[in-house]
N, C-alpha and C positions, 0 to 999 in steps of 0.2 A: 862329139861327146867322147871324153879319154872312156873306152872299156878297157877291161879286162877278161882275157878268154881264157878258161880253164883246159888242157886240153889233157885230159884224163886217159891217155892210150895204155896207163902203168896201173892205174885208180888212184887215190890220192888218201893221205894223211895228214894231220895236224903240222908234225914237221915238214911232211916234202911242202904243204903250203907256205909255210914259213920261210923255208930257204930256197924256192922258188921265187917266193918275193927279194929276196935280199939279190937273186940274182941278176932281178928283172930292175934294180934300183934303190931297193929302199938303202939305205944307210945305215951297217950295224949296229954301229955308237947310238945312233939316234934312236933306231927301236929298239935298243936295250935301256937306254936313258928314259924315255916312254914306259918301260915293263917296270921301273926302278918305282912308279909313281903309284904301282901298285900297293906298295910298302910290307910286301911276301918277303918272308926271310927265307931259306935253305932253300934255293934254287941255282940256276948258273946256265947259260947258255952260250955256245960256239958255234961260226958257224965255219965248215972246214968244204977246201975242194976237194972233188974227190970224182974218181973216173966210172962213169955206167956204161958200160958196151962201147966206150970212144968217146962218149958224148962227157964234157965236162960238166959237170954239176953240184951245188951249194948242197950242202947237207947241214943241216938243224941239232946239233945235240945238247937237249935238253936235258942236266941232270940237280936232282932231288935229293933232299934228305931222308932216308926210310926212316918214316916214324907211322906204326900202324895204327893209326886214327880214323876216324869215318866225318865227312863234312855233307852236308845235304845241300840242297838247292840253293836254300838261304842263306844259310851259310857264306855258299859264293856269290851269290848276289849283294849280300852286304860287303863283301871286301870290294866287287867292283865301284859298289855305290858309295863306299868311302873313301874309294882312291882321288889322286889328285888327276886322272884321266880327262880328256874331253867326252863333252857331253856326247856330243856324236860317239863318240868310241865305246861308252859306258853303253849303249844302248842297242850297238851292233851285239857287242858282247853279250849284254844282257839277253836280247834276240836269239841268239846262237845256244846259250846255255839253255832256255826254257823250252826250245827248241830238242835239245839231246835229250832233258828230263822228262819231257811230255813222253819222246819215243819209250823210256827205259817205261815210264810208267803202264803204259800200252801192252809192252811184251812182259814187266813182270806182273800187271792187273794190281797195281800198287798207287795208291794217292802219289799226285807231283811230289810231296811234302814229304814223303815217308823215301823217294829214291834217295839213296848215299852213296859218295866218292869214296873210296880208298884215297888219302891222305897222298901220299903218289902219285895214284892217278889224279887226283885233285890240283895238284900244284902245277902238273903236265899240262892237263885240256885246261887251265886258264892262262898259261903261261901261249898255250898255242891259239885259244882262243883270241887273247887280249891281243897279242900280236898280227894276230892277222887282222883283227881290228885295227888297230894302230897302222900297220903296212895297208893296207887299204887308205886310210887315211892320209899317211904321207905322199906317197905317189897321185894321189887327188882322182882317187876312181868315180865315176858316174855311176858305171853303168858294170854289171856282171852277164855275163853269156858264160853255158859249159857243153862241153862233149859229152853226148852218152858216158856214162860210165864203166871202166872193165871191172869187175866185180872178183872174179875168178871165182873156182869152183873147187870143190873135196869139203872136206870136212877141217874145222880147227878146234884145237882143244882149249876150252877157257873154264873159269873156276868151278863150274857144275857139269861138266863133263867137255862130250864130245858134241859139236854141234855145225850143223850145215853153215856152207859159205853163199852167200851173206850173210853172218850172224844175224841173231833176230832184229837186235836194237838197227844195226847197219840198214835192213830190209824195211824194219818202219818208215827209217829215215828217208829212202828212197822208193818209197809210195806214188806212184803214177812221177816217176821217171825215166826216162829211157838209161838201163843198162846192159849188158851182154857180157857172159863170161870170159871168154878168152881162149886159147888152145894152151895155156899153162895154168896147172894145178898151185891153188895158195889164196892167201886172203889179201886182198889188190888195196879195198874199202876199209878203213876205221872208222868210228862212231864218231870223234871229231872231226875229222875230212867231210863225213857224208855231212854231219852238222852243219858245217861252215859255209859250204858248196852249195847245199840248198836253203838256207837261210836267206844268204846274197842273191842269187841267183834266178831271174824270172825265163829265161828263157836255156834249152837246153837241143842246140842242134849242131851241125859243121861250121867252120868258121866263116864269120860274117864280110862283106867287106869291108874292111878296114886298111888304115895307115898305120903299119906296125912301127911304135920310138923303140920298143924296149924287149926283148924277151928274156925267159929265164926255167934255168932245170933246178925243180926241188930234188935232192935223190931218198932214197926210202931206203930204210935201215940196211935191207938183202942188197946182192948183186947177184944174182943168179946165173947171168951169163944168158945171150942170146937174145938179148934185148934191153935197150938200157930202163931201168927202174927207177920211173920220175915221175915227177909230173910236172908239164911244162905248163911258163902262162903268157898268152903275146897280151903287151900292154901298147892301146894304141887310139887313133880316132876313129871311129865309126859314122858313119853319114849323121848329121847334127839336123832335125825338123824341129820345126817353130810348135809343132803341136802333136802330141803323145794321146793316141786313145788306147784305152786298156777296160777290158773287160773285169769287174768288181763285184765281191757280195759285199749286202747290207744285209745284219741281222739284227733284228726286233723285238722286243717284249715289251708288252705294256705289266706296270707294276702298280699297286695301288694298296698292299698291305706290308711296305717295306719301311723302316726308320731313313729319314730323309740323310740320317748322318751318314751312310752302311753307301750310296751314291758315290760318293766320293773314291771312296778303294774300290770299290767297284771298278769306277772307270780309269783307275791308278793301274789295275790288272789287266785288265782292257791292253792299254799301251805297253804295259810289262810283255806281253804278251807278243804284241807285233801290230798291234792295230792302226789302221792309216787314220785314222781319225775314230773317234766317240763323245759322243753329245748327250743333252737331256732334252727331251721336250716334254712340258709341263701340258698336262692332255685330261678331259673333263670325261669320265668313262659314264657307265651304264650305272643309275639311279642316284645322277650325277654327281658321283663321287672325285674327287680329285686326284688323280694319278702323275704317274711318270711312263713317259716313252725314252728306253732306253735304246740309242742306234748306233750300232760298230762297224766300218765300213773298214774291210778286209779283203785280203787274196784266198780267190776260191779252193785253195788247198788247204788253208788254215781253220775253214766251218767248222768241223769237231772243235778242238780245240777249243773256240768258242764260244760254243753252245753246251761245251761241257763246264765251262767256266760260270757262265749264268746261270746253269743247274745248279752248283755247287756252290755258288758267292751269294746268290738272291734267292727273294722267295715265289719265282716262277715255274711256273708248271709246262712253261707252252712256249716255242719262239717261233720267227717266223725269217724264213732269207728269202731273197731275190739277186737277180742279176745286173749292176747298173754298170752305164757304160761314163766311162771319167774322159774327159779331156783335158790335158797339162800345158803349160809350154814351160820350156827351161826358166829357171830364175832369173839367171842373168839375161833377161828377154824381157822380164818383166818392168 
């Protein structure tokens, strides 16, 4: 099975993702040809060598037009979903983005609907997002594994003041992860890195065995000295089994005072969302009324999310999850 291994000894960011991959294989022309399909105007990306502590390494720079505007969720989700992207790509991406906005909405106690971009920052984390969707893509990844995280630690100053490392959105994002600070002071983690990383990402420990084809150093804006500032990724084979078990939530409500139309975006959100699957079953309730069983079978990290989505899209009062266990085997197996 090709993986790819994140190996966070630096922490990682949108760009070191990006020029990590370019270094590990993808082909410039080709993911910038790819981001072109976006149909974003005022943007530009290069990818330059450049030296960290010895170690040679791709660096990412992404630059923008400053126009101070505010774009929402939606906003980027309709550009992904009107680009000329693949499907698969449109939906990592999509994944990753509602993924950042859940955290933002968490830490500022704000509806998904109500977080907004800086125009900047907007054009940035989709240009890094999309791309790392698309470099996944190209290189034909399976499977993601990543190393704990180095987070680093002090304090950084962002536009409401002064605030602990790992910022808040950073720290939602990496909820029941392993990471650990570091013995240098600075902010390691970005809100796209951590997005990305955990997104893809089901498992998070040392590296696996594998047959490494390809590696690659993304480098991060600083060079501080005393350590090169990257983040690397070995791209390779990993022992390949006929049959994947994985441990899964199912969550449930039965409905029975909802408009049969209202089902449909319902479970349109559902998958927006990240859901491995959502179904209906047509079910005969109590003083035999005619209902609906709504079922979304998902990664047990993602249950809020969830369950806050069916609070806020239907008209249930109550859900219900469990633990099931899935058995896979590869497609090409099939």
């Amino acid at each position: 099975m090709k993986t790819l291994y994140f190996d966070c000894f630096a922490g990682a960011s949108g760009d070191m993702i990006l020029g990590a991959l370019v270094a590990a294989g993808v082909e410039p022309r080709a993911l910038i040809d790819q981001l072109q399909l976006l149909g974003l105007a005022g943007w530009k990306i290069d990818f330059e060598t450049v030296d960290r502590s010895g170690i040679s390494a791709t660096y990412a720079r992404v630059q923008t037009a400053h126009e101070h505007k505010h774009r929402h969720l939606n906003d980027i989700l309709k550009i992904i979903y009107q680009s000329q992207l693949k499907q698969s790509v449109k939906e990592q991406a999509v994944l990753i983005f509602s993924r950042l906005a859940e955290a933002e909405s968490r830490v500022h106690n704000e509806p998904v609907e109500k977080i907004h971009f800086h125009e900047v920052g907007a054009i940035d984390a989709i240009i890094d997002v999309c791309g790392a969707a698309i470099g996944f893509e190209l290189l034909g990844i399976e499977h993601f594994i990543s190393s704990p995280l180095r987070v680093g630690f002090g304090m950084a100053r962002m536009a409401h003041g002064r605030f602990p490392i790992p910022p808040p959105a950073v720290a939602e994002l990496l909820r029941d992860k392993p990471i650990y600070a570091g013995d240098v002071e600075g902010e390691f983690v970005t809100p796209t890195g951590a997005a990305i990383i955990t997104s893809v990402c089901e498992r998070f420990e040392n590296i696996p065995p594998m047959k490494i084809s390809g590696t690659g150093y993304g480098a991060g804006s600083r060079d501080p000295g005393g350590f090169p500032n990257a983040l690397r990724v070995l791209v390779g084979e990993t022992e390949t089994v006929a049959n994947t078990d994985e441990i899964l939530l199912m969550i449930e409500t039965n409905i029975d005072d909802m408009s049969p139309q209202l089902f449909g975006y319902v479970m349109d959100r559902a998958f927006e969302l990240g859901a491995l699957d959502c179904y209906l079953t047509q079910t005969q309730m109590k003083k035999n009324r005619p209902g609906s069983l709504i079922s979304i079978l998902c990664r047990p990290r993602d249950r809020e999310k969830f369950l806050e989505m069916l609070f806020a899209e239907t008209t249930t009062i109550g859900a219900r999850s469990y633990e099931v266990q899935r058995r896979s085997i590869r497609r090409d197996r099939c």
